[in-house]
N, C-alpha and C positions, 0 to 999 in steps of 0.2 A: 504494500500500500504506500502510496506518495507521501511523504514527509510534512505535517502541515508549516515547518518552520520554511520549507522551500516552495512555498505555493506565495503569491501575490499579497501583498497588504493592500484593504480597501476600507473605506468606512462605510458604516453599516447603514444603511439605511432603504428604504422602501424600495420593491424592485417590482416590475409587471411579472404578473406569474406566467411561466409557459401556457402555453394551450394545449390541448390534445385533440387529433383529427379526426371528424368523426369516419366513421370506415362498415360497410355493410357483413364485413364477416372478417375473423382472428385471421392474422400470419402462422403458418407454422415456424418452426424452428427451434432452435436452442438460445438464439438470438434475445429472445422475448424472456419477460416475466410478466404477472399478472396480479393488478389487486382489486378489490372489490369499488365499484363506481358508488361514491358516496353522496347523495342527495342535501347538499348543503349550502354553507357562502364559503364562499374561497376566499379566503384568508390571508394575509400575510404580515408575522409578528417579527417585531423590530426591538433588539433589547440595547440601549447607548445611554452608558452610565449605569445611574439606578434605573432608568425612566425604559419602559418597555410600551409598545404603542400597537396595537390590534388593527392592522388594515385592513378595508374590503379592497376587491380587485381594481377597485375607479380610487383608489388610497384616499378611502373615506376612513377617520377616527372609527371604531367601534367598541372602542371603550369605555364609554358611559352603557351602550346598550348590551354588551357582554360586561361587566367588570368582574365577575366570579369568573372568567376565561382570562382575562387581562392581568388579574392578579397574581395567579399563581405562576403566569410566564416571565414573571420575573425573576423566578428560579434558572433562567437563561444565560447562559454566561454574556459580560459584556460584548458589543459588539459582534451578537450574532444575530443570523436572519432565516428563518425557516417560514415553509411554502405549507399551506392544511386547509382545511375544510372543518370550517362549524359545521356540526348533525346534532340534530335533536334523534332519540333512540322512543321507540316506541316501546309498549309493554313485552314485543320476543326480541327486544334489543336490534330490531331493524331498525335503519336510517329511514324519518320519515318528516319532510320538506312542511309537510302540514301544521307539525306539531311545532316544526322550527319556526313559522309564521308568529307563533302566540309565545315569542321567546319569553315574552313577562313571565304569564304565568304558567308557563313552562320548562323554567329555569332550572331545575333540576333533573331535567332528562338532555342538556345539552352537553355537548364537548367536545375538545378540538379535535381533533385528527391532524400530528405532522407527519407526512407522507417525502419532505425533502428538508437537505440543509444545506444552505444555498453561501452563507456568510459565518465563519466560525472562529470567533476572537480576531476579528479583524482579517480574517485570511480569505482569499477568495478563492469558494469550491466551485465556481462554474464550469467553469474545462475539466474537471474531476469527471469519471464514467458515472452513472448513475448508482451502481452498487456499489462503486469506495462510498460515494456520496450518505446512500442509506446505511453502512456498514459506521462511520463516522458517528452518523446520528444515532445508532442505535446504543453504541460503544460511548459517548462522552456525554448523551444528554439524561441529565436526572432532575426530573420535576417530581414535587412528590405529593404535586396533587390527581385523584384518580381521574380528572376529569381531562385531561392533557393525557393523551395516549399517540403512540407510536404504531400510524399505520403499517400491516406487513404485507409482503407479499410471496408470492408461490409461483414455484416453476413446473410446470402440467402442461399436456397437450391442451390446444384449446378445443377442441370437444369436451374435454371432463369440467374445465373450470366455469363453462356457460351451461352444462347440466344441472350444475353443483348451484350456480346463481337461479337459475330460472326453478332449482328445486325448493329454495331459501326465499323466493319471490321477492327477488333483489331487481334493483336496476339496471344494472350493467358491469359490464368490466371495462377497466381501464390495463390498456398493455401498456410498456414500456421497455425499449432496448437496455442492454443490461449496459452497451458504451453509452447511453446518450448523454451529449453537454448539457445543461442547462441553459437553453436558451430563453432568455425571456422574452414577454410580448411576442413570441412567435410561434405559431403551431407547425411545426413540422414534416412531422408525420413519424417523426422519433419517439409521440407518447401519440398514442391513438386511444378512441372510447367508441365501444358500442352496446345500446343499446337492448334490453332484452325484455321490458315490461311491458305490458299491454298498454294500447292508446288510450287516450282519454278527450275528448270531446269538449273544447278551451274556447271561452267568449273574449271578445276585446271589450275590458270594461274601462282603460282610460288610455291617454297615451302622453308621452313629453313632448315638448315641442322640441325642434333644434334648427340649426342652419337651413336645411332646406324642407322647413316644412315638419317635420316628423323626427324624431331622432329615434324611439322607441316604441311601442306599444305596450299596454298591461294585460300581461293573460289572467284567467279566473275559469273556476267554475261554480255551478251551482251545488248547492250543497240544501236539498229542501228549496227554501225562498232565499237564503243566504249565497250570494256572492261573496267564494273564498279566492284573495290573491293567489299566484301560483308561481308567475315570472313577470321578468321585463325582457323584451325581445329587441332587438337593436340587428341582427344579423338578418341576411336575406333580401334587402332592400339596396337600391340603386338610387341616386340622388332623383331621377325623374318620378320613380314608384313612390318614393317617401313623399313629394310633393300633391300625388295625387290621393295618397292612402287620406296628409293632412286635410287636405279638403273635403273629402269626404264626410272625415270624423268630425273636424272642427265646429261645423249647426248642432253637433250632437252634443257640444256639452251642456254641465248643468253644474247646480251650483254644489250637492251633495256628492260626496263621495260612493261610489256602488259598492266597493268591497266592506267587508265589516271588517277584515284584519292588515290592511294595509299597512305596511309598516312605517310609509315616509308619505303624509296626509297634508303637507303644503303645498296650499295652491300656484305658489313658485315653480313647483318639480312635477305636476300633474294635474292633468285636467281628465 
């Protein structure tokens, strides 16, 4: 394994997380590993100095809205940076997006998942392979609250580990090459996800405005009479579709909100 005194000095701070490609069916090989596709926010924690800081992927604070996830990562060493996923865990300990909606009062079925360690005492692992990378994390990081856990992963044909998901009534898998750099802000095609749960039937019950017209939409569904959040959608759109999607929607708005569990309810960020 690489030496971390012979690897880059950087400081620590916020990085865009990788993406992963979405892809209609697994690679073989020996190449790959695989871990479980986790229904959450992606995350990215920042520790410099005492002060440790809870990004979302747009490096929103989330540290008033998690602080029992914020807190305990300050058992972080200084000057490091690791990549995760909030899940909220349901009653058979699945990851479930719904339950994550009502973080309030839900707050004791949440917790992080680090799945990468990206910046460790100032040292830069991004040209690291991806398993020195998690071998690193698994080996030097001690949090020792139970709610910070150390995503794993398994090496399996991919037949068995999408049996294994779809028999667990999981979302998906997420592969990953065992060399891949960390590259940020960029999907490669070095971390792939696909999908394995059944469809579900999504209303657009608001949308953000942005440059041209549109920048996102807000999915939901109904739940009884209840419009439940679900996502914001930004991908898929071309500067002339977002302009005509906005016109569309824009006579439609109103002045109430549709969802009941909306997380971010100012009229600044959604209509």
């Amino acid at each position: 394994m690489t030496g971390l005194s012979s690897l880059p000095k950087i400081e620590a701070s916020f990085i865009e997380p990788m993406d992963c490609l979405p892809v209609f069916s697994l690679p073989e090989g020996p190449a790959w590993v695989w871990e479980i596709k986790l229904d959450g926010y992606r995350s990215v924690a920042v520790k410099t100095g005492r002060a440790v800081t809870l990004f979302s992927r747009r490096r929103k604070s989330l540290n008033r809205q998690f602080p029992y996830i914020a807190e305990p990562l300050g058992d972080l060493p200084t000057d490091t940076v690791v990549d995760g996923e909030l899940v909220a865990l349901d009653d058979s300990g699945r990851p479930s997006f719904n339950l994550l909606q009502n973080f309030r009062s839900e707050a004791s079925r949440i917790h992080y998942y680090i799945f990468d360690l990206v910046c460790f005492k100032g040292r830069d692992l991004k040209k690291l392979p991806f398993v020195e990378r998690r071998e690193l994390l698994k080996s030097f990081l001690a949090i020792r609250s139970q709610r910070i856990r150390i995503s794993d992963y398994v090496e399996a044909a991919p037949g068995d580990i999408l049996a294994a998901v779809r028999k667990q009534g999981l979302e998906g898998v997420i592969g990953k090459r065992k060399d891949s750099f960390y590259e940020q802000g960029k999907r490669t095609g070095s971390w792939i996800k696909h999908r394995v749960n059944q469809g579900q039937e999504l209303v657009i019950g608001g949308y953000i405005p942005g440059p041209h017209g549109l920048d996102s939409i807000i999915l939901g569904y109904y739940r009884g009479k209840e419009l439940i959040y679900v996502a914001r959608v930004r991908n898929g759109f071309v500067p002339a579709s977002r302009q005509q999607v906005f016109e569309k929607l824009a006579p439609l708005v109103r002045a109430k909100c549709p969802f009941v569990n909306l997380p971010e309810k100012e009229r600044s960020r959604w209509r």
